[in-house]
C-alpha positions as CSV (number, residue, x, y, z in Angstrom):
1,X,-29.6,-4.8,-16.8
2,X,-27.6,-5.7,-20.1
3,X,-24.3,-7.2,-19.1
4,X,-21.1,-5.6,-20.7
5,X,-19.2,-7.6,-23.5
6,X,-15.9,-8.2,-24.0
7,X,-13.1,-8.3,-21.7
8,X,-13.0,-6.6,-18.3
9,X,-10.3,-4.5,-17.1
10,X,-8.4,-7.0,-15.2
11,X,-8.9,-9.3,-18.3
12,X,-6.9,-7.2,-20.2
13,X,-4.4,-6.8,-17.2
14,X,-3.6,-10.2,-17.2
15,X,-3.3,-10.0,-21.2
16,X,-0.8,-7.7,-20.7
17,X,1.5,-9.3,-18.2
18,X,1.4,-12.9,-20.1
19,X,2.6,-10.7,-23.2
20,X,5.1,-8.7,-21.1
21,X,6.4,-12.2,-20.0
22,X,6.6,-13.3,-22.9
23,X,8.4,-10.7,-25.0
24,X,10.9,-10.1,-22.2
25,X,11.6,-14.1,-22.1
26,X,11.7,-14.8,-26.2
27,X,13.0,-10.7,-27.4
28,X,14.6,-9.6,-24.3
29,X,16.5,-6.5,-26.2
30,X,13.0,-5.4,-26.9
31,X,11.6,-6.1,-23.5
32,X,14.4,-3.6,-22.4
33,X,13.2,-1.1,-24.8
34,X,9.4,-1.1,-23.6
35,X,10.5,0.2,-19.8
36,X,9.8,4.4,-21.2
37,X,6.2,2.9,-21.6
38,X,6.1,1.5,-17.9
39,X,7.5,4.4,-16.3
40,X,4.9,6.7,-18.5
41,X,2.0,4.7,-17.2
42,X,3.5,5.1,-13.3
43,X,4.4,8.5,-13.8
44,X,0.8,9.3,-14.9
45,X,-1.0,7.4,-11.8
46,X,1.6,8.9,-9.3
47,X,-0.1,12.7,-10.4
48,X,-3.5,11.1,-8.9
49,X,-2.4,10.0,-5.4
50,X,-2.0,13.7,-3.4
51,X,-5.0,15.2,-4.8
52,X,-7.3,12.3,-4.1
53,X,-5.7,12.0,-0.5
54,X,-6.3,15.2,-0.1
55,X,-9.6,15.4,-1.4
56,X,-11.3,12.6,0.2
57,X,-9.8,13.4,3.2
58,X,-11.2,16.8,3.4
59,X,-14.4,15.9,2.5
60,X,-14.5,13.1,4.7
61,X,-13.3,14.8,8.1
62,X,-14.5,18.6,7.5
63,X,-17.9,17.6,6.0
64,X,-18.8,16.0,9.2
65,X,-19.5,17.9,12.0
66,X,-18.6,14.9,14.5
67,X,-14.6,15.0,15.3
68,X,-15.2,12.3,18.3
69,X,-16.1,10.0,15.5
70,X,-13.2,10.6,13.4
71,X,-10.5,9.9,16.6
72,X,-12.5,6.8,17.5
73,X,-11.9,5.8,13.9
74,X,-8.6,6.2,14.1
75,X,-7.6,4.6,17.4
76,X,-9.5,1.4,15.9
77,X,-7.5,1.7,12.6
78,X,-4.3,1.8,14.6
79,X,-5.2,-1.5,16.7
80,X,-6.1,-3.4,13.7
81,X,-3.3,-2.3,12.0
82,X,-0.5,-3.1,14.6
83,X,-2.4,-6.3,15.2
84,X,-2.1,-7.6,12.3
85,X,1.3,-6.5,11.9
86,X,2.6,-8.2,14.3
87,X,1.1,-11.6,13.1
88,X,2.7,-10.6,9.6
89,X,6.3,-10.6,11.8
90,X,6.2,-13.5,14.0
91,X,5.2,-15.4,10.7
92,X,8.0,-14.6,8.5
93,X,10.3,-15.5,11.4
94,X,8.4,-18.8,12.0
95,X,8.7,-19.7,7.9
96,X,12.2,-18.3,7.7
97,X,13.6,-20.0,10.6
98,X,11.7,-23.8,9.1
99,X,13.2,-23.0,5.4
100,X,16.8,-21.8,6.6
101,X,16.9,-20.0,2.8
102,X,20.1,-18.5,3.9
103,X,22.1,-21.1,4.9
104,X,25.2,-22.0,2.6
105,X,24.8,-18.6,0.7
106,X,28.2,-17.5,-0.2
107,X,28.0,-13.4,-0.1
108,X,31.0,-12.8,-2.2
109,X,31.6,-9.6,-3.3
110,X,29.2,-6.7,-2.0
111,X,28.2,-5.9,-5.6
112,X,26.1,-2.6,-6.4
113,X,24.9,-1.1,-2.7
114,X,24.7,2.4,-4.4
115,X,22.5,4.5,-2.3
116,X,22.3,1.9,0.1
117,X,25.3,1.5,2.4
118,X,24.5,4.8,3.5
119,X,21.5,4.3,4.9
120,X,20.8,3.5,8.8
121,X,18.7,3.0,11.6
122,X,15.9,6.7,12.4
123,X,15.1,7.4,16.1
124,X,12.5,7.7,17.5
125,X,12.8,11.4,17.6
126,X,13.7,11.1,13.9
127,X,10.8,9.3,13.2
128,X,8.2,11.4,15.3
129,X,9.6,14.6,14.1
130,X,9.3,13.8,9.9
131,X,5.7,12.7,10.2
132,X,4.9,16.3,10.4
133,X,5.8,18.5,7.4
134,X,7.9,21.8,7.3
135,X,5.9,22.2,3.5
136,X,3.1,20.8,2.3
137,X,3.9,21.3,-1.1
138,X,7.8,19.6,-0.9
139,X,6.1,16.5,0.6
140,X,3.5,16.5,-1.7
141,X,6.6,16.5,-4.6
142,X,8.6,14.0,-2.7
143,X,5.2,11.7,-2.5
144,X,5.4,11.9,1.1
145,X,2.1,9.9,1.6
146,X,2.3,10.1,5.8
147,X,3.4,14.2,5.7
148,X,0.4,14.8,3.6
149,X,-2.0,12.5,5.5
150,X,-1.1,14.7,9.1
151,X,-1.2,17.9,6.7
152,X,-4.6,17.1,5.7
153,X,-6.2,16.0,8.3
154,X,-5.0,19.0,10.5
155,X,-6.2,21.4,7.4
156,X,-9.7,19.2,7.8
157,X,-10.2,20.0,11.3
158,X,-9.5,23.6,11.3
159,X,-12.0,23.8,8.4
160,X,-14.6,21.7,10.4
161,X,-14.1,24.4,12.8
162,X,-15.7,27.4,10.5
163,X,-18.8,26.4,10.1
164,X,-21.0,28.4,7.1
165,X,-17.9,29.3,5.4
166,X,-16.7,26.1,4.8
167,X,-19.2,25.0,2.6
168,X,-17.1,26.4,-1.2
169,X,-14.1,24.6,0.6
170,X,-15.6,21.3,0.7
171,X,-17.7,21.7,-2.6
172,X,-14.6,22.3,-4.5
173,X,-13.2,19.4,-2.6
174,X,-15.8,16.8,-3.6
175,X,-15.5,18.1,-7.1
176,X,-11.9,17.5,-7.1
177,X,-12.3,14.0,-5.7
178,X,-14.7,12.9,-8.5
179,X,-12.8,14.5,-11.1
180,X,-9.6,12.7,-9.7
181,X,-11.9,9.2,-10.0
182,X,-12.6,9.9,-13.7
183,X,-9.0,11.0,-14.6
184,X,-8.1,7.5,-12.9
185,X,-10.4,5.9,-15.2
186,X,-8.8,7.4,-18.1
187,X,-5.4,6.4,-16.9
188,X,-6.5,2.3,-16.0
189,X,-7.1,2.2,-19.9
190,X,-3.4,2.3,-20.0
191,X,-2.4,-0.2,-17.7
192,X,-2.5,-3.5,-19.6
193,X,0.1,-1.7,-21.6
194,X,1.9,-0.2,-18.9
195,X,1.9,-3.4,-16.8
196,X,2.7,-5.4,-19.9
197,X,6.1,-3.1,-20.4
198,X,7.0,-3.4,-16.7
199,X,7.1,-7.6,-16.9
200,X,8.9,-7.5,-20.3
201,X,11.8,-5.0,-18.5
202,X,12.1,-7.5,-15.3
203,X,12.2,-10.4,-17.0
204,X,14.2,-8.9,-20.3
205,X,16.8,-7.3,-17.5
206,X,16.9,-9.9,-15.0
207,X,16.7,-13.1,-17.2
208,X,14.8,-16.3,-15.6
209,X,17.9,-17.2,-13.7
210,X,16.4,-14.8,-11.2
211,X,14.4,-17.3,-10.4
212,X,17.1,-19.6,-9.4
213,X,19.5,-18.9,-7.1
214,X,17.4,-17.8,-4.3
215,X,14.6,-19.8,-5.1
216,X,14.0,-21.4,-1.7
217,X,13.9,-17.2,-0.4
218,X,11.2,-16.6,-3.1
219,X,9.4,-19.6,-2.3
220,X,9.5,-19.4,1.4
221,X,8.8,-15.7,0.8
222,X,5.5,-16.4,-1.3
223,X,4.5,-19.6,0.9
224,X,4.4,-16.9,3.9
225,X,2.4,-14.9,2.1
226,X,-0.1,-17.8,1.6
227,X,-0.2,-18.6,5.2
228,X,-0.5,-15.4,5.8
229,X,-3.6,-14.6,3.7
230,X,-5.6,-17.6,4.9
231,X,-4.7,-17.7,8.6
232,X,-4.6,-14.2,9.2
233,X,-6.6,-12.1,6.5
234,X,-9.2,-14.6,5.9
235,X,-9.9,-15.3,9.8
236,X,-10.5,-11.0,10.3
237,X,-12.4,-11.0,7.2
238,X,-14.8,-13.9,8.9
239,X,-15.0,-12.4,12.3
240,X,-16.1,-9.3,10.9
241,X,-18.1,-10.7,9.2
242,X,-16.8,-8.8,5.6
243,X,-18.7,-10.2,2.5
244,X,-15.9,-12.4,0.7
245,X,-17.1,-12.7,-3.0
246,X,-17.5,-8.9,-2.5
247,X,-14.3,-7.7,-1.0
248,X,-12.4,-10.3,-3.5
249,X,-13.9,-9.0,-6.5
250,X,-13.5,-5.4,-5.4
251,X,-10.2,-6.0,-4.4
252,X,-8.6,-8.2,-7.3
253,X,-8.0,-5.2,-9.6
254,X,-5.9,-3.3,-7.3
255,X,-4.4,-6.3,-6.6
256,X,-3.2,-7.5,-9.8
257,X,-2.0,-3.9,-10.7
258,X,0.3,-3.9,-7.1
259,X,1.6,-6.9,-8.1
260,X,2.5,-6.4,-11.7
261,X,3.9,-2.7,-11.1
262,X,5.2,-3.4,-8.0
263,X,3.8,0.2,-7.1
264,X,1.1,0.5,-4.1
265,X,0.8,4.0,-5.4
266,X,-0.3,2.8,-9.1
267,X,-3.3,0.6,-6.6
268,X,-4.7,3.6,-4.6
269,X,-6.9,5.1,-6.5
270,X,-8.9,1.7,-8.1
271,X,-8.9,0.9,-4.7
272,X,-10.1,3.4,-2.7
273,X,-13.0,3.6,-5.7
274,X,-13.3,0.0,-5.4
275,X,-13.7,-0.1,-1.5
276,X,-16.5,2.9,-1.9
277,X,-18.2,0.9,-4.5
278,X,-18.8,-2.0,-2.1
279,X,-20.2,-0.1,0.6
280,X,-17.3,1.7,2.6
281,X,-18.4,5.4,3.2
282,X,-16.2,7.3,2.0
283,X,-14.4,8.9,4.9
284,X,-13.6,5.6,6.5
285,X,-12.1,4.8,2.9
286,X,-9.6,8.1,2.6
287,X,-8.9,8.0,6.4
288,X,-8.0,4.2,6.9
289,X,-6.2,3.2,3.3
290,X,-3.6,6.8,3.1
291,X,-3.0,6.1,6.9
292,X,-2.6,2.0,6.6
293,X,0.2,2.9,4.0
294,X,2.7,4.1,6.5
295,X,1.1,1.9,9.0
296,X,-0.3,-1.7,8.0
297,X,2.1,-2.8,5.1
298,X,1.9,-6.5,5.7
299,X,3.5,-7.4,2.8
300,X,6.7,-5.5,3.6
301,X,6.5,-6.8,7.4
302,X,6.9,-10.3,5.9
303,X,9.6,-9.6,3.4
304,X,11.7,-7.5,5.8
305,X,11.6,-10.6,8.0
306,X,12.4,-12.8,6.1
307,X,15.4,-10.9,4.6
308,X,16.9,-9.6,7.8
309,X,17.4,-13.6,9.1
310,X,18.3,-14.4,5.5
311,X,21.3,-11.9,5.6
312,X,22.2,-13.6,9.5
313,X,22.2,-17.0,7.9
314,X,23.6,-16.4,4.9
315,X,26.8,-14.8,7.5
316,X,26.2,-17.5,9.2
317,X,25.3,-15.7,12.2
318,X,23.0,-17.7,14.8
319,X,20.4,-15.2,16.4
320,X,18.3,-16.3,19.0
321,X,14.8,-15.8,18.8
322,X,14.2,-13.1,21.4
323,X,17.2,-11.0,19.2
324,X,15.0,-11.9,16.3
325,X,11.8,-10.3,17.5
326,X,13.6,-7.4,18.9
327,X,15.3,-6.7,14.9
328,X,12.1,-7.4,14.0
329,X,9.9,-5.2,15.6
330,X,12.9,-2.5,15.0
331,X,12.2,-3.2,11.2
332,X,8.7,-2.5,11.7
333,X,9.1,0.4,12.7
334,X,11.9,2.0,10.4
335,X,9.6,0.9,7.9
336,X,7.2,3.6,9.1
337,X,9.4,6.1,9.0
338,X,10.3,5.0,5.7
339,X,7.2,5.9,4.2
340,X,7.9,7.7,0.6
341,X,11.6,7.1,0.5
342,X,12.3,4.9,-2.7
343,X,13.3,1.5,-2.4
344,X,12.3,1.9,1.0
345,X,12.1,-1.8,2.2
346,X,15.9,-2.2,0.7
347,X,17.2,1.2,3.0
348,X,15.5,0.3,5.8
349,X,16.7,-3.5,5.9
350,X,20.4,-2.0,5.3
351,X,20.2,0.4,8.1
352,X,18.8,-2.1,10.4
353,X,21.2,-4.8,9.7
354,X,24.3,-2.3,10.2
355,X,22.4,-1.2,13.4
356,X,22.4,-5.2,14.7
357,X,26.3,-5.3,13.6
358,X,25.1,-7.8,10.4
359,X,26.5,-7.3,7.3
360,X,25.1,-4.9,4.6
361,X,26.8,-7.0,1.9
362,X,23.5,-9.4,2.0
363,X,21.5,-6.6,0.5
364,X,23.3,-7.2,-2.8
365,X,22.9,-10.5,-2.6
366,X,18.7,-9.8,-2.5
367,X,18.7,-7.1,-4.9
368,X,18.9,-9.8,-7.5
369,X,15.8,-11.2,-6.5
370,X,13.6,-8.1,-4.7
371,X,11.8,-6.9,-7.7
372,X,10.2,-10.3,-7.6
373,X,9.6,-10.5,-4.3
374,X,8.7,-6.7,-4.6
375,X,5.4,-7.5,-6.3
376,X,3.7,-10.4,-4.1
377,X,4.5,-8.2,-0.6
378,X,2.7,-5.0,-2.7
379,X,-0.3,-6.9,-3.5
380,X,-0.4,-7.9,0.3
381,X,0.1,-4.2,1.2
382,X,-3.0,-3.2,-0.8
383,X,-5.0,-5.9,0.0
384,X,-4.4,-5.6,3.8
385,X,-5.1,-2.1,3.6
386,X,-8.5,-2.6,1.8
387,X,-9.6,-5.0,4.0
388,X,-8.8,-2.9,7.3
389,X,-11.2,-0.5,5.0
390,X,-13.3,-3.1,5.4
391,X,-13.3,-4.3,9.3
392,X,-12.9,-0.4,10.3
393,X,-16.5,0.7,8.7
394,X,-17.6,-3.2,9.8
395,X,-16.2,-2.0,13.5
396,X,-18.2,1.1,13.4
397,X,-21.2,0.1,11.9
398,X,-21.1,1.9,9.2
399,X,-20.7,-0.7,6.6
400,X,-23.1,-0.2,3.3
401,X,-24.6,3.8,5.2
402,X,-25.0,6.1,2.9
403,X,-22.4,8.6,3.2
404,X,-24.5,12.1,4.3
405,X,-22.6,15.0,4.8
406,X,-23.9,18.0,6.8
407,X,-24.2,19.8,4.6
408,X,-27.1,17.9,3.2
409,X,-28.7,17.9,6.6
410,X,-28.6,21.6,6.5
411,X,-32.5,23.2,7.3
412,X,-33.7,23.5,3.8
413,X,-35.5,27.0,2.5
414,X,-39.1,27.6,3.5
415,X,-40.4,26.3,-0.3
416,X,-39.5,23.0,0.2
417,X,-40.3,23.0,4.0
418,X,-44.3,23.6,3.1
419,X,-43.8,21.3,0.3
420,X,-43.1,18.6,2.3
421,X,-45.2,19.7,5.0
422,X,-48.0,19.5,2.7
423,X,-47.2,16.0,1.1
């Protein structure tokens, strides 16, 4: 097979982000000027994300006959997920209570909380109740990733239930899903410019005094992130026994593209492609990635951690440990209700510190430095999620099958019966 010249994709990525850094550092009024050609490139790979959730997902459930298979799935999506989770919590606590980045802030004024004051704490009836959606189509506007996910995979298993006439459903279905894939490799030719613009605004807007003031949150923030990658991610990845040259090379596109757009969305569709292209059937792929969205965003578990103890210390509020856990796991799970809202870490971390009695003012203070931060926690996200893609098909040993709908294991016509009869 002749190797490709030139530079890959994730090559050019890179490119792109070094020149973003750079024109935003040395020609900040331009850097300012590039953001219409960021938001162009999001705004073009947000029209991807509810067709080729819904695609996939249709394809995936209805096409198989076996329902059993999909809820077993499911549950063992769900234990990874809040597994790991957890181990995401108890180590930003652990690295924020050793680094005390809070300590000595001075809040000052409450600066711009626009949007944000306002926010508080869901309940658990709140929660419960918007996972399911009144209209398909306004979630689908609003980018409700979790109200489509329930949508869909309600729609999938009444269409499972029809039998013969489900067949155009699903063929149109598994059309849409590869045309979706090839209008996504359209769009990646625009990301090294895309990604470029987006580090040229930061850095033109936000100067490299960012970098500064709450350094010793951003480092503490990305150390965690370190610890967290080897001692948690890598450990699953081994039990499982996941290929790791494999899942890295898959993964580090996606990757790279969360990081520098700051944008899990802008990720999904490179790598739920990515995850197929390694071996991950595809329904494991569009059940386990949408759903560990709302569910297994380690990056976000980490940061909301380590934010919510930053705001007690920099109020100089002593919590004890057990009333850390207990904000903690309340985080957690306003985070999932949170799913779709923008700047959701940001609302949920100022709900849930007026909820604990801790002042919202500390928000300002981290809006400074969260676009920074933003990045590394949604690389995490996507990489979690695409190794629970991973572990999931490992756990049902399913890993490298060859996805076969039944449809294709439908009795063929009587020709090709006494052809092969005959052979």
């Amino acid at each position: 097979m002749e190797r490709r010249r030139g530079l890959s994709q994730t090559h050019l990525i890179f490119i792109g982000m070094l020149a973003g850094l750079i024109i935003g550092f040395a020609f900040p009024g331009l850097g300012t000027k590039l953001e219409p050609l960021s938001t162009i490139f999001i705004r073009l790979v947000k029209t991807i994300i509810v067709p080729i959730i819904f695609a996939t997902l249709v394809v995936g459930i209805a096409s198989h006959s076996d329902l059993k298979a999909v809820g077993r799935m499911g549950i063992k999506a769900i234990v990874y997920f809040e597994i790991v989770t957890t181990l995401a919590l108890f180590l930003g606590l652990v690295v924020v209570n050793i680094t005390k980045p809070g300590v000595g802030i001075q809040l000052g004024s409450a600066g711009d909380l626009q949007g944000l004051s306002a926010a508080r704490h869901m309940t658990i009836k709140e929660v419960v109740i918007n996972i399911f959606p009144e209209n398909f189509f306004d979630s689908a506007a609003r980018g409700d990733v979790l109200e489509v996910v329930v949508f869909t995979i309600l729609f999938a298993i009444a269409l499972s239930l029809i039998k013969e006439k489900k067949k155009p459903i699903i063929e149109f279905c598994e059309a849409l899903a590869e045309t979706m894939f090839k209008y996504t490799n359209i769009v990646m030719r625009f990301a090294p410019i895309g990604v470029g613009a987006a580090i040229a605004v930061v850095v033109a807007s936000k100067g490299m005094n960012v970098l500064l003031n709450l350094c010793l949150l951003i480092a503490s923030f990305y150390g965690a992130i370190v610890v967290f990658l080897l001692a948690v991610l890598l450990p699953a990845a081994l039990v499982f026994k996941v290929p790791i040259k494999k899942f890295i090379s898959a993964v580090k596109e996606p990757a790279v593209i969360a990081f520098s757009t700051s944008s899990s969305e802008a990720a999904l569709p490179k790598a739920m492609e990515n995850m197929e292209a390694i071996g991950v059937p595809r329904r494991v792929v569009s059940f386990v990635i949408p759903t560990g969205y709302s569910f297994n965003l380690d990056g976000t578990t980490i940061y909301l951690s380590l934010a919510s103890i930053f705001a007690a210390q920099a109020a100089g509020i002593d919590l004890s440990f057990s009333q850390q856990l207990v904000m903690g796991f309340t985080l957690i799970f306003a985070s999932k209700g949170a799913a779709g809202v923008p700047r959701a870490s940001l609302v949920v971390l100022a709900g849930t510190l007026a909820s604990f009695g801790l002042p919202v003012e500390a928000v300002a203070v981290i809006l400074g430095v969260d676009t920074v931060m933003d990045m590394g926690r949604t690389a995490v996200n996507v990489t979690g999620n695409c190794l629970a893609t991973v572990v999931v098909a490992k756990w049902e040993g399913v890993f490298g099958e060859k996805e076969v709908s039944d449809m294709e294991t439908e009795p063929q016509d009587d020709d090709e019966t006494l052809r092969e009869a005959s052979l």
